[in-house]
One Martini backbone bead per residue (centre of mass of N, CA, C, O) as a GRO file, in nm:
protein
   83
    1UNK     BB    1   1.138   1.790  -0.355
    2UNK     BB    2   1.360   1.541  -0.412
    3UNK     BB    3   1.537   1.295  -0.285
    4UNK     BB    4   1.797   1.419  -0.367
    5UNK     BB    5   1.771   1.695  -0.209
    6UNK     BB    6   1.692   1.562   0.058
    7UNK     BB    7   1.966   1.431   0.111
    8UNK     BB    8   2.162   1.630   0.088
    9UNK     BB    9   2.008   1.801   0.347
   10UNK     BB   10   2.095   1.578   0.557
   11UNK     BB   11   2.200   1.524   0.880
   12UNK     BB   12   2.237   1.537   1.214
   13UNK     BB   13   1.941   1.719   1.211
   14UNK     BB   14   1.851   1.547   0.973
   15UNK     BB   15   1.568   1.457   0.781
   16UNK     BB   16   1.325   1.231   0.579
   17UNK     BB   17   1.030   1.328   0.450
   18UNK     BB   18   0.690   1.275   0.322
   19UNK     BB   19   0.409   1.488   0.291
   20UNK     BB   20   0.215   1.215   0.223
   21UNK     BB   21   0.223   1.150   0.496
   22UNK     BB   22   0.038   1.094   0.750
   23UNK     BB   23   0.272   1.098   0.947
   24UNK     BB   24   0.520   1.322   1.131
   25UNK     BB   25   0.668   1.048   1.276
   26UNK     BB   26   0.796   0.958   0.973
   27UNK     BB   27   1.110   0.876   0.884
   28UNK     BB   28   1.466   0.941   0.726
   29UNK     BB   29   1.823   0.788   0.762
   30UNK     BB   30   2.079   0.839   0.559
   31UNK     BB   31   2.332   0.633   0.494
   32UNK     BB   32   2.706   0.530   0.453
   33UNK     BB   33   2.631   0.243   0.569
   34UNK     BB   34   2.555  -0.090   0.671
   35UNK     BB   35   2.287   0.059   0.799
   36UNK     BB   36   2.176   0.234   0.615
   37UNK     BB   37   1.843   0.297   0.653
   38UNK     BB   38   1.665   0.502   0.875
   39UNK     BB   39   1.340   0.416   1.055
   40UNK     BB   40   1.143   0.620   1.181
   41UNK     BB   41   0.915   0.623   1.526
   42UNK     BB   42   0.884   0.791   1.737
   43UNK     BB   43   1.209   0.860   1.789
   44UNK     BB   44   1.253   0.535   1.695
   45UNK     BB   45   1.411   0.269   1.574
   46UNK     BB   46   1.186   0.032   1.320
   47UNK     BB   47   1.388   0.024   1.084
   48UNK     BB   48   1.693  -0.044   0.822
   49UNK     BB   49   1.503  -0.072   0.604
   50UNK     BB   50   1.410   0.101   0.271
   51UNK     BB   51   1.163   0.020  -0.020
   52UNK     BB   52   1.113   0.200  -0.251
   53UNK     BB   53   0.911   0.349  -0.470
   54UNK     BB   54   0.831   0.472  -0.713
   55UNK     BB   55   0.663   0.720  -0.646
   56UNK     BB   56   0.939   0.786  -0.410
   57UNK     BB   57   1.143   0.868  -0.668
   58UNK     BB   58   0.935   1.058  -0.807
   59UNK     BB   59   0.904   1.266  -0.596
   60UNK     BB   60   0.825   1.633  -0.496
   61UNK     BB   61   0.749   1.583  -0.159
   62UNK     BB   62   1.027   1.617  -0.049
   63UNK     BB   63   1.162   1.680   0.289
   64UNK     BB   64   1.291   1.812   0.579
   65UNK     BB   65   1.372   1.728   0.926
   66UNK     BB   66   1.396   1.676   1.203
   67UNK     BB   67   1.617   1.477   1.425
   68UNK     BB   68   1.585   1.368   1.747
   69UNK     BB   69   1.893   1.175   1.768
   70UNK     BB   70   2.125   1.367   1.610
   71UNK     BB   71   2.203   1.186   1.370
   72UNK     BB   72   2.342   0.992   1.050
   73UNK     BB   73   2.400   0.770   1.253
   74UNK     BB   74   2.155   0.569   1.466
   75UNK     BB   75   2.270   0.274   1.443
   76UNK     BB   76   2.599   0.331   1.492
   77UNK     BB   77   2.539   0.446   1.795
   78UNK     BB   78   2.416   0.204   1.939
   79UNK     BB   79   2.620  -0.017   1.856
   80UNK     BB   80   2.855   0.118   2.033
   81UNK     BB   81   2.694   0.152   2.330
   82UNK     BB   82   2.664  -0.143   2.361
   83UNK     BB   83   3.007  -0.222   2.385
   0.00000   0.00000   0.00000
């Protein structure tokens, strides 16, 4: 599917990430706060920012994924627990 199929398919329990990664620990979780894109790695959030590549928004090889953290904005709930 397109990167927009994949997005739109995100959830609470899913992110997405490109089939052509060679790693499957390494995902995206869109959000519509001003926290961006959570980029995970091993279950962790290790950048707010992703910037996609042109071959990144014309494939055709995005799915949706588990999201480990449970959320659809794992850095909104990170900086609330904070404080």
């Amino acid at each position: 599917m397109n990167i927009v199929e994949a997005i739109k398919k995100a959830d609470n329990a899913h992110a997405i990430r490109r089939k052509s990664w060679v790693s499957d620990s390494l995902m995206l979780v869109p959000t519509d706060s001003t926290f961006l894109t959570a980029i995970l790695f091993n279950k962790a959030v290790i950048n707010v920012r992703w910037e996609p590549s042109k071959s990144d928004l014309l494939a055709d090889d995005w799915e949706t994924c588990f999201n480990p953290l449970g959320t659809s904005d794992p850095l909104k709930s990170v900086h609330l627990e904070d404080n």
